[in-house]
N, C-alpha and C positions, 0 to 999 in steps of 0.2 A: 631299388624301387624309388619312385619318385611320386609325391604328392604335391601337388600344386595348389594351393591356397590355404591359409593360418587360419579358416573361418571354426566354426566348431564341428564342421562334416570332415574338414583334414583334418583336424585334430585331432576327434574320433577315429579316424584309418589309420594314422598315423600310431597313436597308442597302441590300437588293436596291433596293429602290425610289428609295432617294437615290442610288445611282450610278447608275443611269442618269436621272438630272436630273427627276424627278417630285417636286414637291411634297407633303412630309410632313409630319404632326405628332402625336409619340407622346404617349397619356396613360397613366401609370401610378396605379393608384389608391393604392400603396403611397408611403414615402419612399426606395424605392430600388430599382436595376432588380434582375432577374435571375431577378423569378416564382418557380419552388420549389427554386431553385437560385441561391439566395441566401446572403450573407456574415452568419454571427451571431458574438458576442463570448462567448470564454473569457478571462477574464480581461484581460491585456494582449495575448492574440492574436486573428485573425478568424481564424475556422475554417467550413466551410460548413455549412447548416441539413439535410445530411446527407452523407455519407461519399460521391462518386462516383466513377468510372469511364470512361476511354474507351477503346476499340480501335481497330486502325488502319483498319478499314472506315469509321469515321465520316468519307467523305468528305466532307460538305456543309458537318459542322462544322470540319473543316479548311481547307476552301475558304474560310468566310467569316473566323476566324479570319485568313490571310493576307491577306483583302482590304480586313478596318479595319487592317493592318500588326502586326500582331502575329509576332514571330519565334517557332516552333513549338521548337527547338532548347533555347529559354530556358526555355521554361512548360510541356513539357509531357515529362516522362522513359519515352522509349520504350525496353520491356522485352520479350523472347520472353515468350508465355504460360507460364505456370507453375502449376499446381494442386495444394494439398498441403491434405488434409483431417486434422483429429487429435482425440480424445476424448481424456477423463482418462489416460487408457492408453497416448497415445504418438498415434505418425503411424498413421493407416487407410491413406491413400493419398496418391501425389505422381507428378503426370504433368506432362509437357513440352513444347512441340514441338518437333519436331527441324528443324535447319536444310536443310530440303529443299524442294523447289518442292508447292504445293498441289494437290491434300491428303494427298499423303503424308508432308507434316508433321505432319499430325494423326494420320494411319493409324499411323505409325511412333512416333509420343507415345503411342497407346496400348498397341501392342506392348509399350513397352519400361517400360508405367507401372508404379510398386512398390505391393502389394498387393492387386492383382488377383491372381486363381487363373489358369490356363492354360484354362478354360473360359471364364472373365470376358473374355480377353481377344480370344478366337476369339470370341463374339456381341458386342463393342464393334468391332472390326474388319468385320463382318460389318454392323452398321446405319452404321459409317461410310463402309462403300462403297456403300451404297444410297441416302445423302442427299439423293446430287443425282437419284435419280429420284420420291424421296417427294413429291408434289404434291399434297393435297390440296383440294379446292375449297372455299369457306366453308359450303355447303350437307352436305361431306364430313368436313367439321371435329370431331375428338373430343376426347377430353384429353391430356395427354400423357402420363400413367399408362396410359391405353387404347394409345397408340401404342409405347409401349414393348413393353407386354406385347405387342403385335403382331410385335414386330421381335424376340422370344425375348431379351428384356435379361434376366437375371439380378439374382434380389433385391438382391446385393452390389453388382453396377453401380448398378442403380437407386438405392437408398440413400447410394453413397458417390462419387457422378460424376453422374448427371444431373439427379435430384432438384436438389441443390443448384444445377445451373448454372442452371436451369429456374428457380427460385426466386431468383436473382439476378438475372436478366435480365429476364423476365415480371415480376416482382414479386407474385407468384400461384403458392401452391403448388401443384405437379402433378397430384393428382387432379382440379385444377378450371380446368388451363392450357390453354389452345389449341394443340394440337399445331403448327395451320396456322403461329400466329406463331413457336413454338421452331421450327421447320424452317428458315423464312424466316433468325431469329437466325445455326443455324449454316450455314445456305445463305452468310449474306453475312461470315461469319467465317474462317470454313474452306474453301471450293470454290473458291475465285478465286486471289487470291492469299495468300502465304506471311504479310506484314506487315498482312496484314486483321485477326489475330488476334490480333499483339502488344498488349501493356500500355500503355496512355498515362496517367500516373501526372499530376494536376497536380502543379506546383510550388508554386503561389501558390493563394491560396481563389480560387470559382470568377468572384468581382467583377471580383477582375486580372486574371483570364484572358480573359472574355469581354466584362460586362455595362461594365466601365469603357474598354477601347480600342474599344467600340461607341459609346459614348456620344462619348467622343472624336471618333471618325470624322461621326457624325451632325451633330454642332455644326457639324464641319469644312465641313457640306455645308447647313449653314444648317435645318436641321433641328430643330424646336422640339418641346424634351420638357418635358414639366410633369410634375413627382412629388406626389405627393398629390392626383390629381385626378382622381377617381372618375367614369366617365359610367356616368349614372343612366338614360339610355332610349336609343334610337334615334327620330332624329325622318324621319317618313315620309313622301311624298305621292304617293296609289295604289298603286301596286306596286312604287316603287321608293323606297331611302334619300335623304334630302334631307343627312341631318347628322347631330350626334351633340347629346344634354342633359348638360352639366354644371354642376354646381354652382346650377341655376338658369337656365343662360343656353342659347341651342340657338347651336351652332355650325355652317354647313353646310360640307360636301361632300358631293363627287360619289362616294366611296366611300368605303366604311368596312372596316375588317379589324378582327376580332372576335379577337385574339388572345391572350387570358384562357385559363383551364381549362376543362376540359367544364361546372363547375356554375358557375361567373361566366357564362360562353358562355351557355347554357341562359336566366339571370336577363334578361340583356337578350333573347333571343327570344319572353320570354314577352308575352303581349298581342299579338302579332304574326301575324294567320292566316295568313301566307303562309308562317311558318314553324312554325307551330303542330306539324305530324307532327317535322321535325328537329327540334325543342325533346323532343319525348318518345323519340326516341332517345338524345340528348344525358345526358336522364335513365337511362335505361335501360342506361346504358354500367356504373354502379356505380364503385366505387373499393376503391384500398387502401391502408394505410398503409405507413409505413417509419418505423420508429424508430433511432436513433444515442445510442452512448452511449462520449461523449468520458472516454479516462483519459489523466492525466499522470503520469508512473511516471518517475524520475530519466533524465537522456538516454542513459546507458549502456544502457538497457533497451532490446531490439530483437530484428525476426522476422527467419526468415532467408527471403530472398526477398521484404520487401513486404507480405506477407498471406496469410494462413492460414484455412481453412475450420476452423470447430468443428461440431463434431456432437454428439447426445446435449446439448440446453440448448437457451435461450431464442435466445442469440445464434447466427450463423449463421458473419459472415464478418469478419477482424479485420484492422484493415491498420493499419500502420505508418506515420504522417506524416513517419518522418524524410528522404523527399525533399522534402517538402515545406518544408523549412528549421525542423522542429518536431520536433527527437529527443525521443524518450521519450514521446511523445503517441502514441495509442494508439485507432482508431475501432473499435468495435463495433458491427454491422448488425444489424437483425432485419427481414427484409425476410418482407411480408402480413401478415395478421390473426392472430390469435391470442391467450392471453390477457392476452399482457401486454404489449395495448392498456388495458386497466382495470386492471392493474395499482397501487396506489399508487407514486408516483415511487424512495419511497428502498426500500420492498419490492421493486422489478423493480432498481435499480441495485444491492440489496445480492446478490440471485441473480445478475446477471451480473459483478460480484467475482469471486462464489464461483465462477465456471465458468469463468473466465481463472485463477486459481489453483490450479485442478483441472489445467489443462492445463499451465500455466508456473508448478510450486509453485516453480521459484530466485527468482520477480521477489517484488521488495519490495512492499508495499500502495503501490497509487497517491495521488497529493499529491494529485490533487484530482479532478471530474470533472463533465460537463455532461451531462445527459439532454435530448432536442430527439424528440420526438415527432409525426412529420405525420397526420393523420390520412385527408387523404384527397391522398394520393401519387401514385399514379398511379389509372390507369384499371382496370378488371378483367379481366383480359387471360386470358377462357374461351371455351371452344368454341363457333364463332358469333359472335364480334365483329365480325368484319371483316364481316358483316351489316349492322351499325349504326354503322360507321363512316361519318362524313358525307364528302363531298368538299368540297375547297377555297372553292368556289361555290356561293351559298346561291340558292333557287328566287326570292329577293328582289333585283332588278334593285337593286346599287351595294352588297351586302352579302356580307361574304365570312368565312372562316375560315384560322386558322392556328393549331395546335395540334398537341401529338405523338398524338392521341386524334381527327385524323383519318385517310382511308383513307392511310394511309402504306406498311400492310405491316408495319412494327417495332414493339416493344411503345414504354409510353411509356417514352421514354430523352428524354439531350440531343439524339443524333442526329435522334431522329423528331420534335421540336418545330424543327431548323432543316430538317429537310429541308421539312417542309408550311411554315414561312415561303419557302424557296425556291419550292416550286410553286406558293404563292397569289402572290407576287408576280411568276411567270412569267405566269401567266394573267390577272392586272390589268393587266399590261404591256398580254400583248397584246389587251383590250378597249379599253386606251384608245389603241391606236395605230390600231384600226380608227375610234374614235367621232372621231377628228384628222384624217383623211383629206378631203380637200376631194370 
């Protein structure tokens, strides 16, 4: 079997697949795993090629995490959620949850949030208790602007509490989100349990954490990864994969997992009639960026809490790497499109200066700083996606998918690229225990 990309959805197939005794072998086209969740250099540190995030719902990415051995306790600092949003002006808002069983942790986080009005707070309490019956189907799918304004949210909420989560998690501003996938978000954050919501802060960039005790584990199981090895087609015969082309040479197997991004994914379907329709959803999905904009400010320098939402500016969300064994270092998110994607590099880093200095004028100018620009980040995560999301299983007999930009349910996150590694390598499991069968 063959899996084609180091990101954390091959990863995930890959693991699954080598523990239960199936022959693998990962290609990555790059020099190093980890797909868009990769380790780049600030000086003498690695820092990642952008600022993330987990919660405690990401069960699949903690599942595998334990099962290449990796101790959770070490690498990753679990925190009650905390939200404090602030402009030039001081703090707008700061909400909590409280330690009570779900989801009256959330109900009772918003109760007690600071800066909300007494109306704010009565229709935030009011769409929090209706979460678990909002269901939209994909055919039913609007924006989440639209779904707000449906559930009587308040300008002030909207702008200073779900706009923002909405645009952190989606990575797609709200007039153009998918209601269906934010529902789903705080369906699996807040409705179940209490530690679904907390903070998972890494400790270490995300190579340690994940892409190096994977790589570890896979060796351990005799599992050949080649880095820098680009496959350039899939090689066919009739309607089903025979193998994969690289470099010149065709390799076979009896299956292949496509676990690239939706536009690498896309590149090898092309030429392909059997997969000719999923190739133009693939395209069809769109993308968006995510820009990060690393400072280093003396190690004295720090948020209280972690991270802090800014409003009013380019940047969005600013977190603090001093769990991460890096005081004084300092991420700035701007998550979706906007202008300053074209931006010139020292024009956009000299305006987000100036907008950290609007809000924190005590900190000193920062010693140094890295701009890391993706361009195409995630998927487009708008009304009707989940339409054109592919399944696991491609219409091409031994040809499969594993990406966070399949039908997952979740926008693209870590979680949703290992959870589709998990289910494509549930479902190759079990084709090949049927084609084993005497």
């Amino acid at each position: 079997m063959i899996v084609v990309g180091g990101g954390w959805a091959g990863l995930a197939t890959a693991v699954e697949l080598a523990r239960h005794g199936l022959p693998v072998r990962l290609f990555e086209a790059t020099r190093q795993l980890g797909g868009r969740a990769r380790r780049v250099r600030f000086g003498e540190r690695a820092v990642d090629n952008g600022q993330h995030l987990m919660i405690g719902a990401y069960r699949d990415t903690l599942t595998l995490l334990q099962r290449v051995g990796v101790d959770l306790t070490r690498v990753l600092h679990r925190q009650r959620l905390a939200l404090r949003l602030r402009d030039a002006g001081g703090q707008r808002m700061a909400l909590r949850t409280a330690p009570l069983p779900a989801p009256l942790h959330l109900l009772a986080g918003l109760l007690t949030a600071r800066g909300l009005s007494l109306l704010d707070r009565r229709k935030a309490l009011r769409f929090g208790r209706r979460l678990g019956s909002l269901r939209p189907t994909p055919d039913q799918d609007i924006s989440v602007d639209a779904l707000l304004r449906s559930e009587q949210q308040t300008a002030a909420l909207m702008q200073t509490l779900w706009q923002p989560l909405c645009l952190a998690t989606l990575n797609t501003p709200s007039q153009h989100a998918s209601a269906r996938v934010f529902l789903r978000v705080l369906d699996e954050a807040f409705l179940h349990q209490r530690a679904h919501s907390d903070l998972l802060v890494p400790a270490l960039d995300l190579g340690r954490v994940l892409s190096d005790p994977c790589a570890a584990f896979l060796e351990l199981h005799r599992v050949r990864i080649d880095l820098g090895a680009r496959v350039d087609a899939l090689d066919l015969r009739g309607n089903r994969v025979q193998g994969v082309r690289v470099g010149g040479r065709s390799l076979a197997a009896r299956q292949v997992v496509i676990a690239t991004d939706a536009r690498n994914s896309r590149r090898l379907l092309d030429g392909v009639p059997a997969l000719a329709t999923l190739g133009r959803r693939l395209g069809d999905l769109g993308s968006e960026p995510i820009a990060t904009l690393y400072l280093q400010y003396p190690p004295a320098v720090r948020l209280a809490g972690g991270m802090t939402g800014l409003l009013d500016g380019h940047g969005q969300w600013l977190f603090d790497r001093r769990l991460c064994g890096q005081p004084g270092l300092m991420a700035l998110v701007i998550s979706g499109d906007g202008p300053h994607m074209t931006m010139p590099p020292e024009v956009l880093v000299d305006a987000l200066r100036a907008q950290v200095r609007a809000c924190f004028p005590r900190w000193p100018q920062p010693l140094s700083h890295l701009l890391v620009r993706e361009k195409h980040a995630t998927f487009s995560c708008r009304p009707g996606i989940d339409r054109l999301r592919p399944a696991v299983r491609t219409p091409l007999r031994g040809a499969w998918l594993a990406g966070d930009y399949t039908d997952t349910g979740l926008p693209a996150t870590l979680e949703g690229a290992v959870r589709s590694g998990h289910a494509c390598a549930a479902q190759l499991r079990a084709e090949e225990l049927v084609h084993c069968r005497p």
